[in-house]
N, C-alpha and C positions, 0 to 999 in steps of 0.2 A: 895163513895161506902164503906161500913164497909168492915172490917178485914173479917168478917163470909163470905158475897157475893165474896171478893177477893175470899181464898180459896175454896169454891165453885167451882168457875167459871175455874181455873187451875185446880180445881180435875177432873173436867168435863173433860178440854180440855188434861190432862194426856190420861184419860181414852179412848177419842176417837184418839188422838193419836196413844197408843198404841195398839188400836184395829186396824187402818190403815195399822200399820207397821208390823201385824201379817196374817192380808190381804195379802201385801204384800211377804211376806215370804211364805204365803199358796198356793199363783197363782205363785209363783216361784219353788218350789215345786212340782210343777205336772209332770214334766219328770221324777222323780223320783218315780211316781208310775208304770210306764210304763219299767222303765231298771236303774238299780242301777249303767251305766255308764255314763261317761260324755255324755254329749248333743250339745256337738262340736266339732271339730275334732281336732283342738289345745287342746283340753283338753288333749287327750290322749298323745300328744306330752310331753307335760311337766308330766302327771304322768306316764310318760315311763321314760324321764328322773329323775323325783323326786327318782323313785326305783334305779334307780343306784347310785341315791347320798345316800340315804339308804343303798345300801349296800357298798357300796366301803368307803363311809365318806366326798366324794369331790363331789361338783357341777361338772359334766362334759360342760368343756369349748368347746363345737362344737354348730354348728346349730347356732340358732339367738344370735344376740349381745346381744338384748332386754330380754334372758330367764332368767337370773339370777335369780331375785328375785324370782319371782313367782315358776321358780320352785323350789328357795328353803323353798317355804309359804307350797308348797304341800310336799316337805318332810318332815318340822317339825311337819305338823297337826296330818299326817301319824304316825311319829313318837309318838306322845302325844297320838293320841286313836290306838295306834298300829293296826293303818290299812292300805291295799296297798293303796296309794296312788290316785289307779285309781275308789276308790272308796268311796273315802274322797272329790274329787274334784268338783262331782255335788251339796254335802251340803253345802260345801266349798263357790264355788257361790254365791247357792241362798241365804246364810245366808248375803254374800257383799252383793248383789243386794236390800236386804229387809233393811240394813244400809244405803246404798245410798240415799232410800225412806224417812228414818227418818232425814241423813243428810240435805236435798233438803229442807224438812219441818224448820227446823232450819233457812239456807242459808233466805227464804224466810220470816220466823217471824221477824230476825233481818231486812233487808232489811225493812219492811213494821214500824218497830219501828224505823230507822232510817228516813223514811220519813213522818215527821209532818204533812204535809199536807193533809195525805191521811185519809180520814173520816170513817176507818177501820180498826178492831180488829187484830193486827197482831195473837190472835191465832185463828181467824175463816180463812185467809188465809192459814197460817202454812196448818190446819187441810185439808180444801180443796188440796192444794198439791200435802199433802203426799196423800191423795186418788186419784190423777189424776196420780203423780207416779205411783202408786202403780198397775194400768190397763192401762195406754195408751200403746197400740201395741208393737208401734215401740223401744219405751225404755224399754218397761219389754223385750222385747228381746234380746238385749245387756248386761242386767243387770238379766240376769237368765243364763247367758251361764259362763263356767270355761272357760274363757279366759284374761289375761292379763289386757286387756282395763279395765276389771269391776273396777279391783284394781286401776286404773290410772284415773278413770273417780271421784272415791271418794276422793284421794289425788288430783284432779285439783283441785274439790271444797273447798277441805282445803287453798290450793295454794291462791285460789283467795281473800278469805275471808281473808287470812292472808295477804295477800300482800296488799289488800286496806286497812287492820286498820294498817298495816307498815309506810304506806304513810301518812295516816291520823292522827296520834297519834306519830309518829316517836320515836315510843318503839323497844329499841334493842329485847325483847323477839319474837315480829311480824315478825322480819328480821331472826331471828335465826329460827323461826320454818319455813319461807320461803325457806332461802338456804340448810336447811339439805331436804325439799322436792326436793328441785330442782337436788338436787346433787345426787337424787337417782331416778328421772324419764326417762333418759338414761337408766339404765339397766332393768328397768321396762317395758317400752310398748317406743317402738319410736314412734308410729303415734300420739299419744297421748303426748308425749315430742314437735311435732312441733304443736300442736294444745294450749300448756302451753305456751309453748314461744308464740305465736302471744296472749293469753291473756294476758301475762305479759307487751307485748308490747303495748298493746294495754290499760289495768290499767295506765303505766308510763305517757302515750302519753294524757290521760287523767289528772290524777292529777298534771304532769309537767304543763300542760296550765292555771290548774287552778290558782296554785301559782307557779308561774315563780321565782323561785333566785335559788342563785349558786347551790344549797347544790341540793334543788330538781333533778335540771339537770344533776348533775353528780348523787348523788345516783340511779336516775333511768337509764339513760343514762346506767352507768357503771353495772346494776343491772339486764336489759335486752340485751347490749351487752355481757355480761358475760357469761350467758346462752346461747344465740346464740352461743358461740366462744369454749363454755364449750362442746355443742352438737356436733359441727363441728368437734373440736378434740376429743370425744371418738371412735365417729361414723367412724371417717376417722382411728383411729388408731387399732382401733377393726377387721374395713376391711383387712388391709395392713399388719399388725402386727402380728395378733391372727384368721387372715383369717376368721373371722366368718361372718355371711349372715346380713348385714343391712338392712331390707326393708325399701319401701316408700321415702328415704334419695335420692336414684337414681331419682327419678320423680321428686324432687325440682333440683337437680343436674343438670338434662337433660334440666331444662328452668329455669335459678339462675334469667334472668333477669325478666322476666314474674312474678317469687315469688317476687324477691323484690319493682316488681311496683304494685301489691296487698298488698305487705305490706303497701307502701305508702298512699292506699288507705282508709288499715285500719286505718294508723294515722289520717288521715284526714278526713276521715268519722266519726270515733268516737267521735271526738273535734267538727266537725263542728253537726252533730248531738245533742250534749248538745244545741247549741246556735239558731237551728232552733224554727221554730213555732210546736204547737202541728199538724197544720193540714198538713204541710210536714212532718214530723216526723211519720205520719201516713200512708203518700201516699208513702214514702219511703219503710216500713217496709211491705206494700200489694203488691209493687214492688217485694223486693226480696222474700217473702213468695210466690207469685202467681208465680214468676218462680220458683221456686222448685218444685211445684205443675204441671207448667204446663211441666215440662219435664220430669215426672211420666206419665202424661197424655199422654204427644207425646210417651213416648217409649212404649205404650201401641199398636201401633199401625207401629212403626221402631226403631228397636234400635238406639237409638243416639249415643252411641259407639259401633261403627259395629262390630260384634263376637262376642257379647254380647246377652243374654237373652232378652226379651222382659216382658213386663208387662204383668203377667196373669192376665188375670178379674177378679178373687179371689182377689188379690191383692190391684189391682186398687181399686177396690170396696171398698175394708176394710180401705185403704188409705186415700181414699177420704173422709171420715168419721172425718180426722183429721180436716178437714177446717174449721168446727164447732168451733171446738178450739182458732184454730190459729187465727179465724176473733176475737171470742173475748175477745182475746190480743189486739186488736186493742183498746177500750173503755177505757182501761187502760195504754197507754201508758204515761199519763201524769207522772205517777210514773216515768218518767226520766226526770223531770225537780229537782228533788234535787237532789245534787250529790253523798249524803254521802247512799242515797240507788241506786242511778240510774248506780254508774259507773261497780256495779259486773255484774248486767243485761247486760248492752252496751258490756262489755268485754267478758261476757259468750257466747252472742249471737257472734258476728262481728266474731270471731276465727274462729270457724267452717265456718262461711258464708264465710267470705274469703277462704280457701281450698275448698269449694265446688266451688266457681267463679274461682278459679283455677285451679281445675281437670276439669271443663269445655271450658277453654279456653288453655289448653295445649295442648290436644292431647286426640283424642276422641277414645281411645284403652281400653281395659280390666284392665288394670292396674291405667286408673287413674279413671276409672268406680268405682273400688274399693275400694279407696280412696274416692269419693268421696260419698258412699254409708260409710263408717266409718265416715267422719264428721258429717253426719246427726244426728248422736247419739246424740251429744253433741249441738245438737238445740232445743233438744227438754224440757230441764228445764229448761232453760231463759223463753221459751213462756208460759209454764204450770204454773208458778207464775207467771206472768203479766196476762193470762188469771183468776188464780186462786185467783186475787185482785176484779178482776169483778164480777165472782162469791159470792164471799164474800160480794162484794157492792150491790148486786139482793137482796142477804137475807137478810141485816141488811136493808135495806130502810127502813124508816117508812113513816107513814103518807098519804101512797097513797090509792088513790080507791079502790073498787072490782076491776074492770076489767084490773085496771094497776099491783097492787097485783099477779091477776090471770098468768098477761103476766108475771111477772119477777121470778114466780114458772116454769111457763113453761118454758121459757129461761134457769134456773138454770138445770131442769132435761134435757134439750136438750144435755146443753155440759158434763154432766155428761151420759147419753145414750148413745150418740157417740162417748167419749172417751172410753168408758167401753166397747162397740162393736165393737171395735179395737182390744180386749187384744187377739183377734186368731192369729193376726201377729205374735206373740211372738210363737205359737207353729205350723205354716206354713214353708211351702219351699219356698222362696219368686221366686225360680225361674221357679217353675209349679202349686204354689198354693195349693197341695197337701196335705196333713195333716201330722205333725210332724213326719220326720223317726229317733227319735233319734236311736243310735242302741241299738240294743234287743238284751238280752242274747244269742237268738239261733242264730245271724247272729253275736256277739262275736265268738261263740263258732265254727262257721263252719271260720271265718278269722282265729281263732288260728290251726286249722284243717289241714286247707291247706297250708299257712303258715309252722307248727312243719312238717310234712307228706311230702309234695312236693318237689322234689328233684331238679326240675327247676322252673324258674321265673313263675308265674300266673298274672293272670288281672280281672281285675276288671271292676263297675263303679269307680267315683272319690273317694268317701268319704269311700269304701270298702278299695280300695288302699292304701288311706290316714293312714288307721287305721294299715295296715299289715307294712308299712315304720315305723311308729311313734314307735308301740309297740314292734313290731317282728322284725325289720330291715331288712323289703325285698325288693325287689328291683321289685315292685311290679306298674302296671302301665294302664291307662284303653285306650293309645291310639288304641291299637288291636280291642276292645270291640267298640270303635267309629268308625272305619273302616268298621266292619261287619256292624254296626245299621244305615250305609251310604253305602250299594249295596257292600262293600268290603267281600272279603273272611273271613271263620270263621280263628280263633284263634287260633292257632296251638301248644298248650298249656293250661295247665290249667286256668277252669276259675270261678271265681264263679259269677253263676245269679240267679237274684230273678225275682219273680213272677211280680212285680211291674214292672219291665222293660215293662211287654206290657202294660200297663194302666197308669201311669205317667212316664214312661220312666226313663231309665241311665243317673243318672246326670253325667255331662261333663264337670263340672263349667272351664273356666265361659261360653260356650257355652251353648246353650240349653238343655235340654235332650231332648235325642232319644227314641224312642219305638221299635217295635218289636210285630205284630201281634199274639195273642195267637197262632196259628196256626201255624204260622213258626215259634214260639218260640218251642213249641211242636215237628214239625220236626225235626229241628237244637239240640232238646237234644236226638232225638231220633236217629241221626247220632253219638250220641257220648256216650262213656262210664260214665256213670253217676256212681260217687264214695263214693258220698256224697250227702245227701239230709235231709233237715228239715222242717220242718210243723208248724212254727212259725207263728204270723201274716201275715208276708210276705216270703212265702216257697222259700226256697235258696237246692241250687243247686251246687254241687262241680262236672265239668264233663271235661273229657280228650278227646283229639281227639282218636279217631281210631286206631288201628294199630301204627304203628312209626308216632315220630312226631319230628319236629327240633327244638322245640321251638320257642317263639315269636318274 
């Protein structure tokens, strides 16, 4: 091929590239036409803290172990376009979210130029990819939210990539960009610190078997016991020390033995996995794909961790959409028979899968439901490039029929339709199916209302409350509101309600939400002094009991 067709053929694939990654950026972007605050309720947490590090000069040491960095990412930004912080956070986001889409495209070209074998354009995969990033559901929604993970989810991908060409090439600079990540993923996101460590462990456990001598054993050995030992003692000295809140850290705690015989599992699943047949290798991987699947399916119909939400059909439905995908990952699997592309895939994938096989076999409570709904995150760009090699091998075919032609057009627009009719997960309530309530100015402005105005504690739903602790430091709380929407008495205290309560109910994470019949929502405000009231998309309500009241 001439010099002319090369460039060409890169100008092309710039070009669609960067069109992907602007896609990307665009569909991340849409909570931001609707309310110029964050779009989760962590967000507001850390640009409540970022403002105090703004004004005071110091990161305030309280709250998570984990806040550090991030919130001090939201007060430099803050500080650079001299804006609060709480309103820097949602561009903030989506601008990571739409880098992670380009990084993934990257992760996935190199991979696919590492393996020889594979009779495909590493830039028509890339390109594929980034657009299956850039819409599938359940990852733009992870990856549009101002929270922690987004930042930790595009330094694992650094992590990995650096740690296999560390191992591979046994260059000091691959090691050096490895441990200044590692050394700073502790104060960045913890859930996401034990999900690196089991990649890392799981990269080691890999290229150690490949080439067994001293050096490999101990550098990796010493490389991810380190890390382990590094997490153990920030995590435990943070608690103890500096009293701040560890999450997630307790849930491995509570069952050390159960994590370490999944770890074992990882080791040896990962190793033994290189040395299988394609057609285990296959039945393995619809295995674990088909139970994840099928315990969406089941809690569709009973919580699998009881006090827990159940699958709305909104949900389900959109969910199910993904299987399209995930089967064909399947066609593709053979990309894990070279090592020098197969070991990022094996170690991206197996981390999360192992935490999700262990927040299922721990203890079927709210807490490891939660857990186990965060590692999902990080399953989904292993599959999307091994799917998205498939893809790329339908269009390049040549040589076929009409009617075979025809099938491998239709096949390509299949998993391209139903990953792209997914992308509504991203702006749903996964726990009523609902349509996106990020909050809206007018339901900012009646929390700050009542909040600055109220001389004793109020309540809420959850994510109301969340917002008056985070930003206002109230002591602010929605079990009262759960009581009454369960046959209990009203609230003896302020409270704010919205409209929404009788038509997708008060969320109550992680229980269900409640409702509340217009009609008795109407009574119940008409027994009380109504103080406050706004006419937003969804009309809120600021209303005090009657007469004297003792508080909540």
């Amino acid at each position: 091929m001439g010099n002319d067709a090369m460039r060409k053929r890169r100008r092309r694939f710039g070009l669609a590239l960067t069109a992907l990654v602007l896609l990307a950026l665009a569909i991340r972007s849409f909570p931001l036409h609707l309310s110029p605050y964050p779009s989760t309720l962590d967000g507001f947490n850390y640009a409540a803290m970022a403002r105090t590090a703004t004004e005071t000069g110091s990161v305030p040491l309280t709250g998570r172990a984990d806040s550090l960095l991030f919130t001090s990412l939201f007060a430099v930004t803050g500080t650079v376009f001299d804006a609060d912080p709480l309103y820097v956070a949602q561009p903030l986001a989506t601008t990571i979210g739409a880098i992670i889409c380009f990084v993934g495209a990257v992760v996935a070209r190199r991979i696919v130029r590492d393996t020889p074998h594979l009779s495909v354009r590493p830039s028509t995969v890339a390109t594929v990819t980034a657009g299956l990033l850039a819409v599938q559901g359940l990852f733009l929604r992870r990856t549009a939210v101002p929270d922690e993970e987004i930042v930790a989810i595009l330094l694992s991908l650094i992590v990995a990539v650096s740690l296999h060409y560390a191992f591979r090439t046994g260059q000091r600079r691959w090691y050096g960009i490895v441990g200044l990540l590692l050394g700073i993923f502790p104060i960045l996101h913890t859930f996401t610190s034990l999900v690196v460590g089991l990649i890392v462990t799981a990269l080691t456990a890999l290229h150690v078997s490949r080439t067994l001598t001293r050096r490999s054993l101990l550098c990796g050995v010493g490389l991810a016991g380190g890390f382990w030992a590094y997490i153990a003692v920030y995590y435990r000295t943070a608690a103890t020390s500096l009293s701040l809140t560890v999450p997630y850290v307790d849930r491995i705690t509570a069952y050390p033995g159960l994590f370490v015989a999944w770890g074992i599992v990882l080791v040896i699943g990962v190793v033994w996995i290189q040395h299988t047949s394609l057609r285990i290798r296959q039945g393995t991987y619809l295995a674990v794909i088909g139970s994840f699947f099928a315990v969406v399916i089941l809690n569709a119909f009973t919580p699998i961790f009881p006090g827990t939400v159940t699958t709305p059909r909104t949900v389900l439905g959109l969910v199910s959409l993904l299987v399209v995908v995930a089967l064909a990952a399947v066609a593709s699997l053979d990309v894990l028979d070279e090592y020098r592309g197969a070991f990022l895939l094996v170690a991206l994938f197996s981390a999360p899968a192992v935490i999700i096989g262990f927040s299922l076999t721990a203890s079927l409570t709210p807490e490891y439901f939660a857990t186990a709904m965060r590692a999902q995150t990080f399953l989904h760009l292993p599959i999307l490039i091994i799917s998205a090699i498939t893809v790329a091998r339908l269009l390049e075919r040549r040589g076929d029929s009409s009617p075979r032609r025809a099938l491998r057009i239709l096949l390509v627009l299949l998993v391209v339709a139903t990953v792209t009719a997914s992308a509504p997960l991203a702006f749903i309530n996964l726990d009523s199916g609902s349509a996106l309530t990020t909050t809206m100015p007018s339901e900012y402005q009646g929390i700050e209302f009542v909040s600055t105005q109220s001389e004793s504690d109020w309540v809420s739903d959850h994510p109301v409350t969340r917002i008056g602790v985070y930003v206002f430091d109230e002591n602010a709380t929605f079990d009262p509101v759960a009581n009454w929407l369960t046959g209990g008495s009203s609230p003896s205290c302020p409270v704010l309600s919205q409209r929404s309560w009788t038509t997708t109910g008060a969320h109550l994470f992680p229980t269900a939400p409640k409702t509340v019949s217009p009609e008795a929502y109407d009574r119940w405000l008409s027994s009380r002094n109504v103080v406050y009231a706004s006419n937003g998309r969804d009309p809120l309500v600021i209303s005090m009991p009657s007469g004297q009241y003792s508080g909540c």
